[in-house]
PQR file with spaces between the fields and no chain letter, atoms N, CA, C, O and H, PARSE charges and radii, in Angstrom:
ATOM       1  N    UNK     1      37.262 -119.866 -142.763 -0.4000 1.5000
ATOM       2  CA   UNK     1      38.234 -119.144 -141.977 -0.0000 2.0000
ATOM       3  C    UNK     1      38.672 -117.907 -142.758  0.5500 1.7000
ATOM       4  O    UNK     1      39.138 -117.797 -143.892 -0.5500 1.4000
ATOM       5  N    UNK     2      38.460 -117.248 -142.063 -0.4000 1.5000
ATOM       6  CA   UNK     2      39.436 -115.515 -142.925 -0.0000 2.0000
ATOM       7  C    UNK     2      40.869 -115.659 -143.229  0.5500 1.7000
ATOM       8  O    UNK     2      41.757 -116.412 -142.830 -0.5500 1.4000
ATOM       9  H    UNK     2      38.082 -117.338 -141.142  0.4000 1.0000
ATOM      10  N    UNK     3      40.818 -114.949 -143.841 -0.4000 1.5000
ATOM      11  CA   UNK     3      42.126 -114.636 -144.667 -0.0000 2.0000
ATOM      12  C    UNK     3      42.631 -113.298 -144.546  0.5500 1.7000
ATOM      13  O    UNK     3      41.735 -112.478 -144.746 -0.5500 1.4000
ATOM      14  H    UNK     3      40.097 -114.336 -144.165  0.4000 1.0000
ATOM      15  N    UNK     4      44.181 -112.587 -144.192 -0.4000 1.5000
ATOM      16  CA   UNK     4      43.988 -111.143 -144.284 -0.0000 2.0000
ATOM      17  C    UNK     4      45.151 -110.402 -145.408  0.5500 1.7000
ATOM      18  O    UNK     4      46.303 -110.100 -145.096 -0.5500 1.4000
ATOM      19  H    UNK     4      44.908 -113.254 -144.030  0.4000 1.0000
ATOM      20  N    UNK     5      44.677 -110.253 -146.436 -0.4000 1.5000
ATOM      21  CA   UNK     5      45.629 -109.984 -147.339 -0.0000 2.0000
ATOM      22  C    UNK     5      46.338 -108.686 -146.642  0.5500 1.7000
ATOM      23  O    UNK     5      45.825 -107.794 -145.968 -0.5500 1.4000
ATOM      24  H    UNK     5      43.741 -110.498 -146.689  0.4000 1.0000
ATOM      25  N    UNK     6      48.036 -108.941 -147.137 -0.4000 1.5000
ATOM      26  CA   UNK     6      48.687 -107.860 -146.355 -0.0000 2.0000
ATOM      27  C    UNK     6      49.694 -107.377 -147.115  0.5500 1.7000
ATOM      28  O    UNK     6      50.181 -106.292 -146.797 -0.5500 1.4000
ATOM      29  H    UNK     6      48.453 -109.666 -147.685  0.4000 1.0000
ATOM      30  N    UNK     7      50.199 -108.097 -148.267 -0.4000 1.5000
ATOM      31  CA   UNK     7      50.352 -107.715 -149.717 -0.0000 2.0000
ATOM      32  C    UNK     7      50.232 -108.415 -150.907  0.5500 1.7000
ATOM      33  O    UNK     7      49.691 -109.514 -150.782 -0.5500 1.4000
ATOM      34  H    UNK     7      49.804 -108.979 -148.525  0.4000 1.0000
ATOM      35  N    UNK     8      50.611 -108.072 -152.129 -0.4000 1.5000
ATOM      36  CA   UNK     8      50.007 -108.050 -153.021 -0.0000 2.0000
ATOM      37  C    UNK     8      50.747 -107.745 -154.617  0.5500 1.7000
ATOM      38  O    UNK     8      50.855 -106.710 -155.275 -0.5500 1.4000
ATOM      39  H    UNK     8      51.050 -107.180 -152.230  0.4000 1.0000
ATOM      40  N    UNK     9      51.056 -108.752 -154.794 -0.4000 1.5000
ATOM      41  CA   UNK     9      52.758 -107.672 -156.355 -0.0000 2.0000
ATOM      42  C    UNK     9      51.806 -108.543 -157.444  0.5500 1.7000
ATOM      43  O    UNK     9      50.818 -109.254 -157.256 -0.5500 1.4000
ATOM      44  H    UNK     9      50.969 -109.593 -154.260  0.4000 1.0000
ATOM      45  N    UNK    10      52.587 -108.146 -158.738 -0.4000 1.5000
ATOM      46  CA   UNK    10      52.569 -108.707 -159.877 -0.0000 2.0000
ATOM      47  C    UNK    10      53.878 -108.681 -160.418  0.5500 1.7000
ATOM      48  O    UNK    10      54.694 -107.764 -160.514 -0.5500 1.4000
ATOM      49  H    UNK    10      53.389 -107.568 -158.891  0.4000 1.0000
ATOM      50  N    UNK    11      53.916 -109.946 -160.771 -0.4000 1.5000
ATOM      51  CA   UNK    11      55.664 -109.968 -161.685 -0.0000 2.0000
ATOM      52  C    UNK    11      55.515 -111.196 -162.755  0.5500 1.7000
ATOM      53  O    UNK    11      55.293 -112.404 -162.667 -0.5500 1.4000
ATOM      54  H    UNK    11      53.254 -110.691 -160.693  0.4000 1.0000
ATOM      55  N    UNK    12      55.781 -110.148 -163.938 -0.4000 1.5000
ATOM      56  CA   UNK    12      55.306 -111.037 -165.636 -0.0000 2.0000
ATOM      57  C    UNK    12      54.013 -111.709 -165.098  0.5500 1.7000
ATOM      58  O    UNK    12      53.115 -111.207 -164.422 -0.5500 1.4000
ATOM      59  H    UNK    12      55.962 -109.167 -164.009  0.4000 1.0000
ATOM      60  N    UNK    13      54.142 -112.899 -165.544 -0.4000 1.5000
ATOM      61  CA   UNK    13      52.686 -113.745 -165.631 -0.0000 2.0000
ATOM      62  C    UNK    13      52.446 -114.558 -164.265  0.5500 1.7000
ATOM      63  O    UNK    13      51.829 -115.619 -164.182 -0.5500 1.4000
ATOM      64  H    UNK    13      54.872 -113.306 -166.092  0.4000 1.0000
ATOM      65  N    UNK    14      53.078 -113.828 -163.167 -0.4000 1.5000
ATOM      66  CA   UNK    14      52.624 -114.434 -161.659 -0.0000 2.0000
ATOM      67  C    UNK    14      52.044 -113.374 -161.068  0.5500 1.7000
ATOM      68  O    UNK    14      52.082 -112.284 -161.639 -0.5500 1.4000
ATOM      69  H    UNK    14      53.580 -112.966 -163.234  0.4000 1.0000
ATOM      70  N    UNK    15      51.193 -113.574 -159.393 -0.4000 1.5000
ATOM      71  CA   UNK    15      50.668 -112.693 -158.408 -0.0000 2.0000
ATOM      72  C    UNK    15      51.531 -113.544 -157.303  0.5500 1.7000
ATOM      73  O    UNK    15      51.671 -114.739 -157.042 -0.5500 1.4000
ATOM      74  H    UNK    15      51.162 -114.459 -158.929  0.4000 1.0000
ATOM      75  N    UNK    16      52.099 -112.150 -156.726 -0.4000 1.5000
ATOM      76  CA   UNK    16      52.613 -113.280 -155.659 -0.0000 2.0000
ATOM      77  C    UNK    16      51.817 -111.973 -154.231  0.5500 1.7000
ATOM      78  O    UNK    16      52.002 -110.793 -153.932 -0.5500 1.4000
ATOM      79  H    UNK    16      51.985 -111.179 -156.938  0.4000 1.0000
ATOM      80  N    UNK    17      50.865 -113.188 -153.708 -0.4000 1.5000
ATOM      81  CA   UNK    17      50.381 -112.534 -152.441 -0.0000 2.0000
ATOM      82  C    UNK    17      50.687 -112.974 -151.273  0.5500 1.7000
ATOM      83  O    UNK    17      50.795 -114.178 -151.036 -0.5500 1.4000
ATOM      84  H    UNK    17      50.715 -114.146 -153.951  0.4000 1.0000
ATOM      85  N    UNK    18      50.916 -111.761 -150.134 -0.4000 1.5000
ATOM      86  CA   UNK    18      50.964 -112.058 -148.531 -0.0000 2.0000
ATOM      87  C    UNK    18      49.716 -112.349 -147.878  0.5500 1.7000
ATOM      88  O    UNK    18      48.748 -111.737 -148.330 -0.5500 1.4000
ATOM      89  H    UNK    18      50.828 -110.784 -150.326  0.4000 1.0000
ATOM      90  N    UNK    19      49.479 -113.250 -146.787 -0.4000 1.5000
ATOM      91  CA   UNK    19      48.130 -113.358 -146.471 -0.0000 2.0000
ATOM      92  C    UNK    19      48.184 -114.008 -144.904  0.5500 1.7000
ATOM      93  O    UNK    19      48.737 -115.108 -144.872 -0.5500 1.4000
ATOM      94  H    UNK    19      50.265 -113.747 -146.420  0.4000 1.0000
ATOM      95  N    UNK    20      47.777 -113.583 -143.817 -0.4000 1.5000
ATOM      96  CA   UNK    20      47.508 -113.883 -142.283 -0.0000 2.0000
ATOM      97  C    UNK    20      46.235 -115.029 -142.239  0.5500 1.7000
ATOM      98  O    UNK    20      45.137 -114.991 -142.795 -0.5500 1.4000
ATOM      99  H    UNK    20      47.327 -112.690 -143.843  0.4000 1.0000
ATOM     100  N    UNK    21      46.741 -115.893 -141.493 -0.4000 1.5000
ATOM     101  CA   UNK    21      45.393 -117.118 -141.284 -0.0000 2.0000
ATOM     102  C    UNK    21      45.231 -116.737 -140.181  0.5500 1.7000
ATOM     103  O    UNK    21      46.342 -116.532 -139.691 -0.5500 1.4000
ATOM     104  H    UNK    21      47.632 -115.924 -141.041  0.4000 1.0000
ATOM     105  N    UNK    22      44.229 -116.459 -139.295 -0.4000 1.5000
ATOM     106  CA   UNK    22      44.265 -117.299 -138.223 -0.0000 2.0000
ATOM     107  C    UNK    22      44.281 -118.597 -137.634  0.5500 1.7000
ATOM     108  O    UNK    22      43.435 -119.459 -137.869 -0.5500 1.4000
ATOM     109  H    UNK    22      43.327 -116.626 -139.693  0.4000 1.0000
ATOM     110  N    UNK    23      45.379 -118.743 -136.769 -0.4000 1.5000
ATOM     111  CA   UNK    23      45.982 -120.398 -136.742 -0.0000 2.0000
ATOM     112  C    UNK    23      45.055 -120.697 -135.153  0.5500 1.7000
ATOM     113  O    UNK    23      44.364 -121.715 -135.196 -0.5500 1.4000
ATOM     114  H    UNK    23      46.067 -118.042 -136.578  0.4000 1.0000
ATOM     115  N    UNK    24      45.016 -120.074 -134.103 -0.4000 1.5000
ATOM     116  CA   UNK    24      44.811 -120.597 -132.924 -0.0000 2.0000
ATOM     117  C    UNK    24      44.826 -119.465 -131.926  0.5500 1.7000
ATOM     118  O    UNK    24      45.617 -118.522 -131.950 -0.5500 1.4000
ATOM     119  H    UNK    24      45.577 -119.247 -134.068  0.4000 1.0000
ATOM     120  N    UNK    25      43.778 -119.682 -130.969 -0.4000 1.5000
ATOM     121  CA   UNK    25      43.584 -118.665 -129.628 -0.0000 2.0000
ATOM     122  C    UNK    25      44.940 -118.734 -128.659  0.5500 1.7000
ATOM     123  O    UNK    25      45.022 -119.698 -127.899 -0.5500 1.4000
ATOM     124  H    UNK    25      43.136 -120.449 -130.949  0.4000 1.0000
ATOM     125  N    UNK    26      46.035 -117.712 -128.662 -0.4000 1.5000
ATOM     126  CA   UNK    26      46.823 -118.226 -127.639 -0.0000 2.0000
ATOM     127  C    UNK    26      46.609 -117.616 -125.759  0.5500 1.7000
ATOM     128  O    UNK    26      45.544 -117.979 -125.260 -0.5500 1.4000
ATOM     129  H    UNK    26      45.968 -116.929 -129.280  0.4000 1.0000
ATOM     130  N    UNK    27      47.346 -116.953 -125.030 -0.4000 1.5000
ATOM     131  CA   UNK    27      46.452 -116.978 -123.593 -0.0000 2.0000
ATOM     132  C    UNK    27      46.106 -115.603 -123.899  0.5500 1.7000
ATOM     133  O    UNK    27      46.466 -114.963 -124.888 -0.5500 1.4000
ATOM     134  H    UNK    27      48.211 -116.658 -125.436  0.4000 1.0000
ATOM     135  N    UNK    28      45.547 -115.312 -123.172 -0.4000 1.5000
ATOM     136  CA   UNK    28      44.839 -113.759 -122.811 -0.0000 2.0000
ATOM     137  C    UNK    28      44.447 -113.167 -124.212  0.5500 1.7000
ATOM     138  O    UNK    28      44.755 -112.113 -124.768 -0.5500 1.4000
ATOM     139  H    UNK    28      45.255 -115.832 -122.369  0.4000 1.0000
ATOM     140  N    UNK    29      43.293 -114.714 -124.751 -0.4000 1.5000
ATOM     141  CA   UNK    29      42.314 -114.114 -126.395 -0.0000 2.0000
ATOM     142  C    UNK    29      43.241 -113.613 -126.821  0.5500 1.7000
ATOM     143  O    UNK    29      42.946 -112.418 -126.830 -0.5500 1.4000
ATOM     144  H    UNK    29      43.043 -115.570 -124.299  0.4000 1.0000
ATOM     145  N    UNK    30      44.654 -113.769 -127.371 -0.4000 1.5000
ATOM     146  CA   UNK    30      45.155 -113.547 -128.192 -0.0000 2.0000
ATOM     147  C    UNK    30      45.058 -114.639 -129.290  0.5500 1.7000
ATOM     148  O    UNK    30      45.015 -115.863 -129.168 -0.5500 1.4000
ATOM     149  H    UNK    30      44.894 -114.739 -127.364  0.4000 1.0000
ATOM     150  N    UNK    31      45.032 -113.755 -130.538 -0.4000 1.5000
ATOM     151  CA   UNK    31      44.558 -114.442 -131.711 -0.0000 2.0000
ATOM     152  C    UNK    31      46.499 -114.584 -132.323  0.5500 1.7000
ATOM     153  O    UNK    31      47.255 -113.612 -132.326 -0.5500 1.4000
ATOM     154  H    UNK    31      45.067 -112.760 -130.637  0.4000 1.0000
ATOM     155  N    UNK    32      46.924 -116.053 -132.788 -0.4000 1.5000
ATOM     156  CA   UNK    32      48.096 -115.940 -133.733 -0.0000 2.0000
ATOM     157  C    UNK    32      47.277 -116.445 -134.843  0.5500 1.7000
ATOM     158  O    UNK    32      46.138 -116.879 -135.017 -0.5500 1.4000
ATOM     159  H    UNK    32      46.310 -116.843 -132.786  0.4000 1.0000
ATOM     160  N    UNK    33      48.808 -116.098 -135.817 -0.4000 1.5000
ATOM     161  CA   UNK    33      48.382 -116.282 -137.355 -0.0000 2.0000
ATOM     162  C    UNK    33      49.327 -117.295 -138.176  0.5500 1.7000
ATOM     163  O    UNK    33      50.261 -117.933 -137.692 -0.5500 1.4000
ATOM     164  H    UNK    33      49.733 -115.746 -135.675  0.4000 1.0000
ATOM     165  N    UNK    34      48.932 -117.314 -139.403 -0.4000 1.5000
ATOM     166  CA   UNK    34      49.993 -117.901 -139.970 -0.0000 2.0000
ATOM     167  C    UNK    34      50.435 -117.562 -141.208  0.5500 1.7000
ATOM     168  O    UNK    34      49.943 -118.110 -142.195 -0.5500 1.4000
ATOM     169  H    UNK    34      48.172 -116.795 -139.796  0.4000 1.0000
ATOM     170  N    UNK    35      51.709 -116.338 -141.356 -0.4000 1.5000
ATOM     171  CA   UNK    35      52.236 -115.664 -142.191 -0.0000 2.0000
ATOM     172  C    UNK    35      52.213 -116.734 -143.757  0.5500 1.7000
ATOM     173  O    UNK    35      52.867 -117.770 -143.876 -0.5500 1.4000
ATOM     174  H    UNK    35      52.109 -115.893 -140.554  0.4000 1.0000
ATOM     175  N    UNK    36      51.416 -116.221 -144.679 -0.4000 1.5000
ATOM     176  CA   UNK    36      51.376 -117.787 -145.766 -0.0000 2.0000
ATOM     177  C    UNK    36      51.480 -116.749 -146.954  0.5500 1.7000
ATOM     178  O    UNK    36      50.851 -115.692 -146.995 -0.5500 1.4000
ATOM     179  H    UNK    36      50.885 -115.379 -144.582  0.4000 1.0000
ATOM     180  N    UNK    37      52.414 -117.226 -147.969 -0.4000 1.5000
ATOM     181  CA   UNK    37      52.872 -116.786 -149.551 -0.0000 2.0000
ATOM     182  C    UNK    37      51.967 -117.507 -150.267  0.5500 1.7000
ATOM     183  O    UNK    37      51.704 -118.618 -149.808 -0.5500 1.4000
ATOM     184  H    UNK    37      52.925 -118.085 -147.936  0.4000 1.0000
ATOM     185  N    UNK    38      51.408 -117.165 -151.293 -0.4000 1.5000
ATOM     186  CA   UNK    38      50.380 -117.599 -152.244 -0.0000 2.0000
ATOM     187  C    UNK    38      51.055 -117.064 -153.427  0.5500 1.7000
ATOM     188  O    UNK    38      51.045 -115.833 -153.393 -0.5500 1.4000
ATOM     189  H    UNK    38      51.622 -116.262 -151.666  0.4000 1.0000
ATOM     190  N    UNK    39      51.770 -117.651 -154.696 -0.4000 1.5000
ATOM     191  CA   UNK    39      52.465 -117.980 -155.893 -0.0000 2.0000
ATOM     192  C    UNK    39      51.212 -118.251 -156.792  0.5500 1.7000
ATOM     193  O    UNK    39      50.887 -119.384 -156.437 -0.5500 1.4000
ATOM     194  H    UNK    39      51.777 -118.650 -154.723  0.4000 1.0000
ATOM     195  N    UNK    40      50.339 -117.860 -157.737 -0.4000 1.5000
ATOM     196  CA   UNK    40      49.725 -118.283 -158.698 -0.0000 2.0000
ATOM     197  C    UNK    40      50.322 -117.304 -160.463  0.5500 1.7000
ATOM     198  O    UNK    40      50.724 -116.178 -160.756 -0.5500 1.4000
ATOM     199  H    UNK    40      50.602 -116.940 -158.025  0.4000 1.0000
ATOM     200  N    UNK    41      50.072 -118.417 -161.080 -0.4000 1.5000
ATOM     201  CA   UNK    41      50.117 -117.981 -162.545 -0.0000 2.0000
ATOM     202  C    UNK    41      48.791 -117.477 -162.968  0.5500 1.7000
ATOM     203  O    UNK    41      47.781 -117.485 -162.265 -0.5500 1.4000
ATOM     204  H    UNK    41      49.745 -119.331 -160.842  0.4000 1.0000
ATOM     205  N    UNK    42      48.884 -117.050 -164.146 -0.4000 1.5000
ATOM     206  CA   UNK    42      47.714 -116.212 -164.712 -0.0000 2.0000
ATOM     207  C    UNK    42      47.442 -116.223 -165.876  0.5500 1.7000
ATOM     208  O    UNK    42      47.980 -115.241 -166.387 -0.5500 1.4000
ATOM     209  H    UNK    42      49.705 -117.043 -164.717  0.4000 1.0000
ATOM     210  N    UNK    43      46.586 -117.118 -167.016 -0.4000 1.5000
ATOM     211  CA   UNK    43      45.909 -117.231 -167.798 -0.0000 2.0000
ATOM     212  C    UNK    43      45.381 -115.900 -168.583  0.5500 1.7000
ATOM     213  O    UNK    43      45.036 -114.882 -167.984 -0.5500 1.4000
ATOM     214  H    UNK    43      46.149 -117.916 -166.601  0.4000 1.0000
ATOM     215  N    UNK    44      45.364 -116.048 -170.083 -0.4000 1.5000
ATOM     216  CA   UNK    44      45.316 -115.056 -171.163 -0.0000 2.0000
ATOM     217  C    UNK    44      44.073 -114.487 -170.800  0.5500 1.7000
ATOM     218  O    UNK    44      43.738 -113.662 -171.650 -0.5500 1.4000
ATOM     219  H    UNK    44      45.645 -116.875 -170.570  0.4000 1.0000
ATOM     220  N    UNK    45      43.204 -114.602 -169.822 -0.4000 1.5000
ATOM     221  CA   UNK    45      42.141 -114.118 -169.796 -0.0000 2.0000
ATOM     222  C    UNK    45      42.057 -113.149 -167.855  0.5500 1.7000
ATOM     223  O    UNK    45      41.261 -112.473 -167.203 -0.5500 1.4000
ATOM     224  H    UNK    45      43.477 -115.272 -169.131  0.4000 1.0000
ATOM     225  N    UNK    46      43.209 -113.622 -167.749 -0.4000 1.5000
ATOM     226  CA   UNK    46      43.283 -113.042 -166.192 -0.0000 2.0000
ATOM     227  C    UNK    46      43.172 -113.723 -165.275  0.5500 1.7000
ATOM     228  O    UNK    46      43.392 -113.267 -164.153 -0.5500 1.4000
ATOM     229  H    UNK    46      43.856 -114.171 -168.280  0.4000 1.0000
ATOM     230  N    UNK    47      42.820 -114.941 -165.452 -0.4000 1.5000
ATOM     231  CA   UNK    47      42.145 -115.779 -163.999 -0.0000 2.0000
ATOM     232  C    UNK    47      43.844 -116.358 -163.579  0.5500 1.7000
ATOM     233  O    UNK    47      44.888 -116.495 -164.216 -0.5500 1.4000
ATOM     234  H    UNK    47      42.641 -115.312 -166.364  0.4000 1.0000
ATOM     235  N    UNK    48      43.362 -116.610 -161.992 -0.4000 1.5000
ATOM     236  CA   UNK    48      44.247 -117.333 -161.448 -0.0000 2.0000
ATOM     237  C    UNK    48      44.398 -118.693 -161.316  0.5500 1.7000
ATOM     238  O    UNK    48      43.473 -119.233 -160.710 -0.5500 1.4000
ATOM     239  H    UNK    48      42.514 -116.499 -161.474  0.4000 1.0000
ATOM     240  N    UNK    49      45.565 -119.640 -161.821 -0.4000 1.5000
ATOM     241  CA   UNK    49      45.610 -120.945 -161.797 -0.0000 2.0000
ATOM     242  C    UNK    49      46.740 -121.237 -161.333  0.5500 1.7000
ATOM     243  O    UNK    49      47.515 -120.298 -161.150 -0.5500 1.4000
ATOM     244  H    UNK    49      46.317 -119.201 -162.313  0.4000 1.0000
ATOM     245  N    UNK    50      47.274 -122.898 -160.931 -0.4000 1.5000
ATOM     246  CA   UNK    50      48.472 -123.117 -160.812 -0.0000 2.0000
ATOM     247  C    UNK    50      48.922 -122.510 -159.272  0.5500 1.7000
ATOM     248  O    UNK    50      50.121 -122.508 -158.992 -0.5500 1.4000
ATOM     249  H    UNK    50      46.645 -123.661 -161.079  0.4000 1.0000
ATOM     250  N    UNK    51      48.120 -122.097 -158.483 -0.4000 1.5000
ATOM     251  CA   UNK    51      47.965 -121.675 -157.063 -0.0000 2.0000
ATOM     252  C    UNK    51      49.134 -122.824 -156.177  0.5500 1.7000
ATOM     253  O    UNK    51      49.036 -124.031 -155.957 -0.5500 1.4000
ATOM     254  H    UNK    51      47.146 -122.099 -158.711  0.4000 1.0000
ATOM     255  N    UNK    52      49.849 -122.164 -155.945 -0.4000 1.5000
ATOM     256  CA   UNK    52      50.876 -122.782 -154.655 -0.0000 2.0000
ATOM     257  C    UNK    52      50.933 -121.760 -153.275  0.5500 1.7000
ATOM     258  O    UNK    52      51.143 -120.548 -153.307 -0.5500 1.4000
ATOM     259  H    UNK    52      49.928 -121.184 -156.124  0.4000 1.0000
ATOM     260  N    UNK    53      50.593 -122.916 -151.587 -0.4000 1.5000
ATOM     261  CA   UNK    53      50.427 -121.466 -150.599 -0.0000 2.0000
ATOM     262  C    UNK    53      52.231 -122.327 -149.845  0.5500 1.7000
ATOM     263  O    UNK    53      52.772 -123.413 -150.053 -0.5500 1.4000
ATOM     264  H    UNK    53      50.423 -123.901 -151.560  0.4000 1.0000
ATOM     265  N    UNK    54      52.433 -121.649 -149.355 -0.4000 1.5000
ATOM     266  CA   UNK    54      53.656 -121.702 -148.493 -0.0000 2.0000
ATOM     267  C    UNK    54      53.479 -121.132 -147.177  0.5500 1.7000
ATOM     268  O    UNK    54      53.337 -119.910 -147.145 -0.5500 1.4000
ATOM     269  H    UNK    54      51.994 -120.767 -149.187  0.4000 1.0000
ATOM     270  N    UNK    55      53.463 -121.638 -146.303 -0.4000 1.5000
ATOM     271  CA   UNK    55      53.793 -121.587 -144.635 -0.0000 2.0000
ATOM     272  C    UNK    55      55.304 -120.896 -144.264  0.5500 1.7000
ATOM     273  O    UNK    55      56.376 -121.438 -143.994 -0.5500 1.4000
ATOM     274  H    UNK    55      53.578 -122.631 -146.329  0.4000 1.0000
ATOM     275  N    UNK    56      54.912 -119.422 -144.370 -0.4000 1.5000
ATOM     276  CA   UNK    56      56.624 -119.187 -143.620 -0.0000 2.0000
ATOM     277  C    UNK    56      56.390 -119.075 -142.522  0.5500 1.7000
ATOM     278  O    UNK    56      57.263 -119.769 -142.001 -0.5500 1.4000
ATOM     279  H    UNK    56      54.042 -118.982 -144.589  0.4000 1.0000
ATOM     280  N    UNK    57      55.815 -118.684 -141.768 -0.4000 1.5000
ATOM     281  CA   UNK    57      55.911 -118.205 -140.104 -0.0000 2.0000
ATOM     282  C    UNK    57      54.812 -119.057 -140.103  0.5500 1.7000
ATOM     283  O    UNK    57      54.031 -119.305 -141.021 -0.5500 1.4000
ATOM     284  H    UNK    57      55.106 -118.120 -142.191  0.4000 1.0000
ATOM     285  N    UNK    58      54.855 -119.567 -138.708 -0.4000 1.5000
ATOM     286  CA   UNK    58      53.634 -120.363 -137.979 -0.0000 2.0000
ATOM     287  C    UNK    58      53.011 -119.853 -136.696  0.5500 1.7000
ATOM     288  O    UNK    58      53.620 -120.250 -135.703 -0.5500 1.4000
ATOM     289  H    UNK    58      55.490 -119.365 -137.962  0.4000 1.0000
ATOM     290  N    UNK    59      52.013 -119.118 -136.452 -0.4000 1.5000
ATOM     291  CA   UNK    59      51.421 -119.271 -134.909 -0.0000 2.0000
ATOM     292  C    UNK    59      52.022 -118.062 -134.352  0.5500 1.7000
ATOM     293  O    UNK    59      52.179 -118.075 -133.131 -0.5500 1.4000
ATOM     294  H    UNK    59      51.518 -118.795 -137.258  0.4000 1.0000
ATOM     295  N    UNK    60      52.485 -116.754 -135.154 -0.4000 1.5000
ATOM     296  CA   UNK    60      53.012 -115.740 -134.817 -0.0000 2.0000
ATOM     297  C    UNK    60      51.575 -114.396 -134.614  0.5500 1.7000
ATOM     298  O    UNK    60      50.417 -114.363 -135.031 -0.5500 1.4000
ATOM     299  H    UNK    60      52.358 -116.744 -136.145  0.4000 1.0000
ATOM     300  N    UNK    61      52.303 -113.564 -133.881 -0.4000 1.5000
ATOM     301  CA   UNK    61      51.203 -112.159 -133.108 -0.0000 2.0000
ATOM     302  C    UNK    61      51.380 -111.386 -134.660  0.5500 1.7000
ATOM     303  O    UNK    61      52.393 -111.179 -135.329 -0.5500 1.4000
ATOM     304  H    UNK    61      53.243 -113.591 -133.542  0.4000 1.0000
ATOM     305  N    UNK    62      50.368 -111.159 -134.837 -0.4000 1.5000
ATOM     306  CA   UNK    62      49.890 -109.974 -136.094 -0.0000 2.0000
ATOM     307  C    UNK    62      50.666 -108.579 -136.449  0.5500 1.7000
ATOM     308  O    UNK    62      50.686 -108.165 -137.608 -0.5500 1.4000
ATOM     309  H    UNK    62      49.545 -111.327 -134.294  0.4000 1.0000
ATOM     310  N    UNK    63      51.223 -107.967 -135.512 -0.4000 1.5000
ATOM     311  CA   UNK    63      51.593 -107.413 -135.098 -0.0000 2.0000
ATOM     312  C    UNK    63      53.407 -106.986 -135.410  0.5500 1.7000
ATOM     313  O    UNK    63      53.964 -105.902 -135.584 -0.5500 1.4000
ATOM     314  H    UNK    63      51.207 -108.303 -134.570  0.4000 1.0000
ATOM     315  N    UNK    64      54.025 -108.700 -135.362 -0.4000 1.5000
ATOM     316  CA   UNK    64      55.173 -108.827 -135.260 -0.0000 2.0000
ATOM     317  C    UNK    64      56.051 -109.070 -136.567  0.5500 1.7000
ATOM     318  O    UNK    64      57.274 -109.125 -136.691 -0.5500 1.4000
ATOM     319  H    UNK    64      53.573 -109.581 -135.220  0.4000 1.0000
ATOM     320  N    UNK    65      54.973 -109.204 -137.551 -0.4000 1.5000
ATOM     321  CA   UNK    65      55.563 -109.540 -139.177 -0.0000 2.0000
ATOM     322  C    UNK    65      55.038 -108.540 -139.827  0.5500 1.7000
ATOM     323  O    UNK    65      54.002 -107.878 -139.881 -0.5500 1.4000
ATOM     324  H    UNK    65      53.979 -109.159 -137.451  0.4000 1.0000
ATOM     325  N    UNK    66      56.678 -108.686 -140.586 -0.4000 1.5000
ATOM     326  CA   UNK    66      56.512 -106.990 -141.311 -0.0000 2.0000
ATOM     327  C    UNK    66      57.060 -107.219 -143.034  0.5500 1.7000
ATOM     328  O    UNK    66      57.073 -106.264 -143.810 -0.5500 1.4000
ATOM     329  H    UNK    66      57.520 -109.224 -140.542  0.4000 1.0000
């Protein structure tokens, strides 16, 4: 399933990213999403570990989160 990164920070030794799922077809082929926070730490070498996603909005139009 895609993913649509929509932002993107760094703060000290975290990434904290925005990211759109698509959740479900709603009527008239409209596509919703699901507004999700992704929290990972970051290792002396750069990689990402320690990955936590969070569900804030559920099943919302693309469009409508800002």
């Amino acid at each position: 399933m895609p993913r649509y990164l929509v932002g993107d920070s760094f703060t000290g030794g975290r990434n904290d990213k925005t990211v759109l799922i698509p959740s479900v077809k709603a009527e008239k082929n409209q596509v919703l999403y699901d507004y999700v926070v992704r929290l990972c730490d970051f290792d002396a070498q750069g990689a990402e570990s320690n990955c936590k996603d969070s569900v804030i909005l559920g099943n919302v139009v693309s469009n409508t989160v800002y």
